[in-house]
C-alpha positions as CSV (number, residue, x, y, z in Angstrom):
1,X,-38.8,-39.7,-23.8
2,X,-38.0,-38.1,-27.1
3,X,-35.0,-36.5,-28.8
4,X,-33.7,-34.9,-31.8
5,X,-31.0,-35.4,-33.0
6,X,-29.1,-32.5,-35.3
7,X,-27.5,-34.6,-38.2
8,X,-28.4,-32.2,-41.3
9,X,-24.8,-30.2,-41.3
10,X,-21.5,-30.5,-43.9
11,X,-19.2,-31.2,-41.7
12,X,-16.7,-28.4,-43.3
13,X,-14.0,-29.1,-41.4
14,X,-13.9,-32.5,-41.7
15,X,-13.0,-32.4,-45.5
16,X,-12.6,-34.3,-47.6
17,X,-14.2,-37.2,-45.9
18,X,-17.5,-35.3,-45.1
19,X,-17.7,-34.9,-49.5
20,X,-19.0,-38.0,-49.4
21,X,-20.3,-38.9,-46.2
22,X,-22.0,-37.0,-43.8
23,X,-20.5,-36.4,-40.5
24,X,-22.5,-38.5,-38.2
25,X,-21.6,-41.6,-40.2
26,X,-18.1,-40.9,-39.5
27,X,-16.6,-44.3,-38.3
28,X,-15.3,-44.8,-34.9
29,X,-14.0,-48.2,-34.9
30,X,-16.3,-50.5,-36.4
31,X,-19.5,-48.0,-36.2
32,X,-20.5,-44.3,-36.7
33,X,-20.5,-41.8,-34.2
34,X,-23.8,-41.6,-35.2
35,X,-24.8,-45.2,-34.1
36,X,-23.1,-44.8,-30.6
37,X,-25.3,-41.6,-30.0
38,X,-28.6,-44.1,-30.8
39,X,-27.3,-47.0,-28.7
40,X,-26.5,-44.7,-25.6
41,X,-29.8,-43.1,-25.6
42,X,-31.7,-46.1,-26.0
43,X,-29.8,-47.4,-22.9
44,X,-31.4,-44.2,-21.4
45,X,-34.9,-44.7,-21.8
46,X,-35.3,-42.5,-25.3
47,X,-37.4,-44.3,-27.0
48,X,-38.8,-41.4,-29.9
49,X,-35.7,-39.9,-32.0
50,X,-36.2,-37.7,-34.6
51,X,-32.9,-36.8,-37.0
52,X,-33.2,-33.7,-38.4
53,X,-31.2,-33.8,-41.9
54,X,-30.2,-32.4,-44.8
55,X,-27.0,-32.7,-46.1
56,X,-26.5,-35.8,-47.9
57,X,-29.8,-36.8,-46.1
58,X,-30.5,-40.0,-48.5
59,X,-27.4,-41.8,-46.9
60,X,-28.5,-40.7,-43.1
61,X,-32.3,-42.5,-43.8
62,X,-30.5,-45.5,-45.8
63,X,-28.5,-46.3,-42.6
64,X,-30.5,-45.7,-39.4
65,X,-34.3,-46.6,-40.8
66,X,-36.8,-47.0,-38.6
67,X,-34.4,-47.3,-35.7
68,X,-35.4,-50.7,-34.7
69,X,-31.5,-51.5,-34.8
70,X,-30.6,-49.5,-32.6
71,X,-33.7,-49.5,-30.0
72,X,-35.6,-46.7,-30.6
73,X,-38.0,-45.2,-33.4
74,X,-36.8,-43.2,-35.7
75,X,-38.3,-40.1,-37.4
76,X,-36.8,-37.7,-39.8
77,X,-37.1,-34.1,-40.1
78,X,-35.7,-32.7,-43.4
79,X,-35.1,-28.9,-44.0
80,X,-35.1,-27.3,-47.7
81,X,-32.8,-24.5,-46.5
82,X,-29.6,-24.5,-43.4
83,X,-31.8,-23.1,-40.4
84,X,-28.8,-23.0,-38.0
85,X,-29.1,-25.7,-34.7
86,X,-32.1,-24.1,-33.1
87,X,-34.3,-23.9,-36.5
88,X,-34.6,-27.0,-37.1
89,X,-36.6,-28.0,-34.1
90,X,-39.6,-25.8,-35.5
91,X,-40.2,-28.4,-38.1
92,X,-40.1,-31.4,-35.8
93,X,-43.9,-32.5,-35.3
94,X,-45.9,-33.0,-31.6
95,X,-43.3,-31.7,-29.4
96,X,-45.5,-31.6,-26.4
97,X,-43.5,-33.3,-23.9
98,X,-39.9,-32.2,-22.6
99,X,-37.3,-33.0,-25.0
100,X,-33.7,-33.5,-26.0
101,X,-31.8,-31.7,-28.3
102,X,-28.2,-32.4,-29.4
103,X,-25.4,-32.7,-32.0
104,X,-25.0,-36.0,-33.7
105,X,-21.0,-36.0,-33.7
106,X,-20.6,-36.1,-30.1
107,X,-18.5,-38.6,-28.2
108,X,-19.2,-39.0,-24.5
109,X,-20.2,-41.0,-21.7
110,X,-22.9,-38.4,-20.5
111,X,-25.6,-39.9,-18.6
112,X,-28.6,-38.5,-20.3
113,X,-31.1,-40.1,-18.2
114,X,-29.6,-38.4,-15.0
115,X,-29.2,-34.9,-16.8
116,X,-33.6,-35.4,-17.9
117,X,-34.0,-35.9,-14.4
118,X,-32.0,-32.8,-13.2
119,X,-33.7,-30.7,-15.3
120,X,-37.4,-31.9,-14.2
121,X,-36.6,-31.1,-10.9
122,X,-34.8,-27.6,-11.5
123,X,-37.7,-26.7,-13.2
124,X,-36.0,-24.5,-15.9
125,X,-37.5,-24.1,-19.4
126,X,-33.9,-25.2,-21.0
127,X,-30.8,-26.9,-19.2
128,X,-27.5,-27.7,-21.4
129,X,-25.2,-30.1,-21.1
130,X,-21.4,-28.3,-19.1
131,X,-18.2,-29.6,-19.1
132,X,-15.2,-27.7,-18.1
133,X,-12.0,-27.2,-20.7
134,X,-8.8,-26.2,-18.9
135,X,-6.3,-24.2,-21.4
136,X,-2.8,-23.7,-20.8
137,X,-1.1,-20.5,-21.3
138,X,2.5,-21.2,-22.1
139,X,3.6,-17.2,-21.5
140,X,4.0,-15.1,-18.2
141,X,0.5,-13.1,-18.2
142,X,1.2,-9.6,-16.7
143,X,-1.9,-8.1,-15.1
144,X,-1.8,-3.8,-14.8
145,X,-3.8,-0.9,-14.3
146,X,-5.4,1.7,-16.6
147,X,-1.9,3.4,-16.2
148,X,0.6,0.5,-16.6
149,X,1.7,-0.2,-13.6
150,X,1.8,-4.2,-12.8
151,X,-0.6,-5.0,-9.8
152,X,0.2,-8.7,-10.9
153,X,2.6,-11.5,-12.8
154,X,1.0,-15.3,-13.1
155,X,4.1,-17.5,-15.0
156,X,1.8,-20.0,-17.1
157,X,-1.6,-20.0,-15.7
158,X,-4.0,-22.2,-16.7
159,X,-7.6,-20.4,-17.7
160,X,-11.0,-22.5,-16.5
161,X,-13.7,-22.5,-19.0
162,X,-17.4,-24.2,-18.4
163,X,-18.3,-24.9,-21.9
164,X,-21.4,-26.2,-23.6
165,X,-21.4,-30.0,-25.2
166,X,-24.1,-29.3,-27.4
167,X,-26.6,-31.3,-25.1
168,X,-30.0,-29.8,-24.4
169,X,-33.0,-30.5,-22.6
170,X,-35.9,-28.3,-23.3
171,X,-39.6,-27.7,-22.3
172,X,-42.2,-27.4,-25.4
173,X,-42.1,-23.5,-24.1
174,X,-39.3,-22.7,-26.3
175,X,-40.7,-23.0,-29.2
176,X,-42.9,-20.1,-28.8
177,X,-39.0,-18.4,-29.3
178,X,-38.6,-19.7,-32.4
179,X,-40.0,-18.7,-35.5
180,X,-40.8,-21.7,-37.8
181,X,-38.3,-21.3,-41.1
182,X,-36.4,-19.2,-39.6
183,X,-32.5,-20.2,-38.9
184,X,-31.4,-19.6,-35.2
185,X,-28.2,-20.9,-33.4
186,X,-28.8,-22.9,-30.3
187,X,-26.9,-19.6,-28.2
188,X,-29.5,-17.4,-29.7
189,X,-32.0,-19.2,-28.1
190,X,-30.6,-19.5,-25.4
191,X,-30.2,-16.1,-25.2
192,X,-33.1,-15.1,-26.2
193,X,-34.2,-17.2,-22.9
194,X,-33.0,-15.1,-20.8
195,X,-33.3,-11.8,-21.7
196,X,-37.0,-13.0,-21.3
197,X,-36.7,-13.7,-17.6
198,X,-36.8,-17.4,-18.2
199,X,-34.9,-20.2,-16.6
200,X,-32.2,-21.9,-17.6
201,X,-30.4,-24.6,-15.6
202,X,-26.9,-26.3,-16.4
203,X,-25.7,-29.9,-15.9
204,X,-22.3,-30.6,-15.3
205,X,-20.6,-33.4,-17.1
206,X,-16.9,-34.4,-15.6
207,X,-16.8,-37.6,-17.8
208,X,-15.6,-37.6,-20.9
209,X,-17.0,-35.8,-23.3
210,X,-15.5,-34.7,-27.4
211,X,-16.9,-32.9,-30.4
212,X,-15.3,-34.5,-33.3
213,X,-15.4,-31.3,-35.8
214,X,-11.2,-31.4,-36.4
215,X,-9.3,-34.0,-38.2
216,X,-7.4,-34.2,-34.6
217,X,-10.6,-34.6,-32.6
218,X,-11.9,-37.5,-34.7
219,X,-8.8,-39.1,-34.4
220,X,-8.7,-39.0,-30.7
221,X,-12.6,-40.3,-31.1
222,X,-11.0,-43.2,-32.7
223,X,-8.4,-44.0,-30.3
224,X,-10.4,-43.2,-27.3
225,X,-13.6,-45.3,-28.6
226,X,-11.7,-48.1,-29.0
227,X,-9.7,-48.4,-26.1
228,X,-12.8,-47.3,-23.6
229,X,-15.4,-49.3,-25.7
230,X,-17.4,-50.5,-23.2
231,X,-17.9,-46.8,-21.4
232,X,-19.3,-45.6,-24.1
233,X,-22.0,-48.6,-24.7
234,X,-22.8,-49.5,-21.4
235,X,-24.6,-52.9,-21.5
């Protein structure tokens, strides 16, 4: 099964550490995030990986090689210009097989072999990854009509969001919805999916599942990693 892997970002809000270091090599415990993403997919039958890079793409090829480390084989994608999350898959060669598409800074226990299998027999042209956030609203929320008057009161509610994980499987159909060289955001494809009548599936994830894009997130990545290690690298 094959993969791409987005790893060509700066990593903005990650600063100062991303200056040097691109953010997939962030270290959680004793490896980068980057490393636990190669290892779990690997454990899931992905076998073909291809990192698409660009920042600070030298130190990305200088760790991961060939992939023989980690279990798979490892291709790389480069891009002259940022072409967003989507764009980069146009210049990823022979994608002629369903594949996977995700960030490189995730931390999760996702089963990625059960979500491929989900998606085979929805039969969607794209499924991503859902897991649900739950935000706490520390104020009395007062519901009214167009004229004011209160129809309802709710003392701290908590609001229930699905949200994406930046996981993706996809059918070789996309890319007749991209345009190669051209940036596009992995929600413009997606929405661009379906306001062409096509397909798309979700998966829902209740395991743990973090972006590490804030100083606070990666932290937690840390502490979580480390304490959970062997959910993370099964076998």
């Amino acid at each position: 099964m094959k993969a791409i892997i987005l790893a060509g970002g700066k990593g903005t809000s990650l600063a100062p550490y991303t200056t040097i270091l691109p953010k997939p090599l962030m270290p959680v415990d004793d490896m980068p995030i980057l490393e636990v993403v190669l290892r779990q997919l690997a454990h899931h039958g992905f076998t073909d990986v291809t990192l698409a890079v660009g920042y600070l793409a030298g130190l990305l090829m200088a760790y991961c090689g060939d992939g023989s480390k980690f279990g798979v084989r490892i291709e790389y994608s480069q891009e002259d210009t940022p072409l967003g999350t989507a764009g980069p898959v146009t210049l990823v060669k022979n994608l002629d097989e369903t594949f996977l598409v995700m960030n490189g800074d995730l931390l999760t226990t996702l089963d990625y072999s059960a979500m491929f299998a989900h998606h085979c027999q929805m039969g969607a042209i794209a499924t991503l990854a859902s897991h649900q956030r739950d935000v706490k609203i520390d104020l009395g929320v007062i519901e009214t009509d167009a004229d004011g008057w209160v129809n309802n009161y709710v003392e701290k509610p908590s609001i229930h969001y699905k949200v994406s994980t930046g996981v993706y499987i996809f059918e070789p159909k996309v890319l007749d919805y991209l345009i190669p060289g051209q940036r596009m955001d992995l929600p413009e494809l997606v929405m661009k999916l379906l306001r062409a009548g096509q397909k798309v599936n979700t998966y829902h994830h209740e395991g743990y599942w973090l972006d590490i894009g804030r100083h606070d997130d990666y932290e937690q990545a840390v502490q979580e990693f480390i304490s959970h290690r062997s959910e993370f690298l099964p076998g």
